[in-house]
N, C-alpha and C positions, 0 to 999 in steps of 0.2 A: 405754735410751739416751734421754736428756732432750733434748728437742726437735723431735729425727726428721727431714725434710724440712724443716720451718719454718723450721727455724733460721737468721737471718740477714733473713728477710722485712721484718719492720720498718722498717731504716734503707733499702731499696729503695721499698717503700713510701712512706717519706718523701719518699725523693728524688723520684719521680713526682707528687706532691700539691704539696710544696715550693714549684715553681712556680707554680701554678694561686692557690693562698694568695696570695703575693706579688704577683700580677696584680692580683687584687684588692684586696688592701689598696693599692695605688697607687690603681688604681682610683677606689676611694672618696676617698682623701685628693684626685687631682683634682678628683674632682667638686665636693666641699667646697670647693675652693679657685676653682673655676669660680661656684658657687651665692653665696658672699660678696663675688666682684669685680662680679656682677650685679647684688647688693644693693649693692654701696658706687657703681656708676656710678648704677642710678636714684634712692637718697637724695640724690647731688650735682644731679643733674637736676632731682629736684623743689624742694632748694634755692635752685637755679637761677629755675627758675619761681617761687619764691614770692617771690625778690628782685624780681625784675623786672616783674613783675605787679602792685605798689603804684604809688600811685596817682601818678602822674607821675615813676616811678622813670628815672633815668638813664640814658641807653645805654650796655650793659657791666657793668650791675649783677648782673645774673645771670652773666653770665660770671665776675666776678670774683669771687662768691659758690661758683659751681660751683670753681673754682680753689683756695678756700683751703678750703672743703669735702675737697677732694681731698689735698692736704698735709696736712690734721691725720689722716685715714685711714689711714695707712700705708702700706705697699707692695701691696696686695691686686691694685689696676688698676694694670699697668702701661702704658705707651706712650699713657697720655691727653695728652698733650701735644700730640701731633704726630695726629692732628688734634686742636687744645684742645678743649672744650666751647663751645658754640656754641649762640645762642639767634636766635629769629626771631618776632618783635611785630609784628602788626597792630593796629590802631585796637580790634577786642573779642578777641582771643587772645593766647598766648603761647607757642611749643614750645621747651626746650631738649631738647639731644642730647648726650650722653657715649659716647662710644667708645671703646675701649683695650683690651687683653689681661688674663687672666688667670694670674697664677702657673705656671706649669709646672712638672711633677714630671719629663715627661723633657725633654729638652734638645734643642732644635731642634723641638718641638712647639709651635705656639700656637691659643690657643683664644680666638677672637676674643668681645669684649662690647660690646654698642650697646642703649643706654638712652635713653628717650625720655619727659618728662614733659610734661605738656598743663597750660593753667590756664586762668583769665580775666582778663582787665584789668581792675583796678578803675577804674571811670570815672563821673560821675556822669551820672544818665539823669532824664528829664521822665515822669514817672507818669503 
């Protein structure tokens, strides 16, 4: 008799592992998706700062630098709007900050993202 007790194992087998598989492959594609919104808020940040940081730059230059940074990006971070990006200049520094969500793979899940880039004020100084 071909098979004997086996017979049938496999697709049970399956079905036990099946899920575990699938955990993880979401899994990773979140994380993926978490690792990219982290990298797309702190390139908008340091954008931020590098706008705003020239030498007698504007008020809001960084902000709106962070802003159009963020629309040519894609969909990656979501909910950066609502708090926008946000910078704060003293006389020798500069911080912007991005904040917003990342993608979600399940639904009603979010996985918060805050980014934070530092610079210097260009300014001229007496040697």
């Amino acid at each position: 008799m071909a098979g004997g007790v086996d017979r049938g194992a496999n697709p049970v087998e399956l079905a036990v592992v099946m899920p575990v598989v699938l955990l993880l492959l979401f899994a990773s594609i979140q994380a993926a998706a978490w690792f990219v919104a982290r990298s797309t808020a702190l390139n908008a940040a340091q954008s931020a700062v590098n706008a705003q940081r020239l030498h007698q730059a504007p008020p809001g230059a960084g902000e709106a630098r962070a802003v159009r940074f963020l629309k040519a990006s894609g969909g990656w971070l979501v909910g950066w709007k609502d708090p926008a990006p946000s910078c704060e200049t003293t006389a020798t520094e500069v911080t912007c900050t991005v904040r917003g969500r990342s993608l979600s793979v399940v639904p009603g899940v979010t996985f918060p993202v805050h980014q934070t880039a530092h610079g210097t004020v260009e300014r001229w100084t007496v040697p």
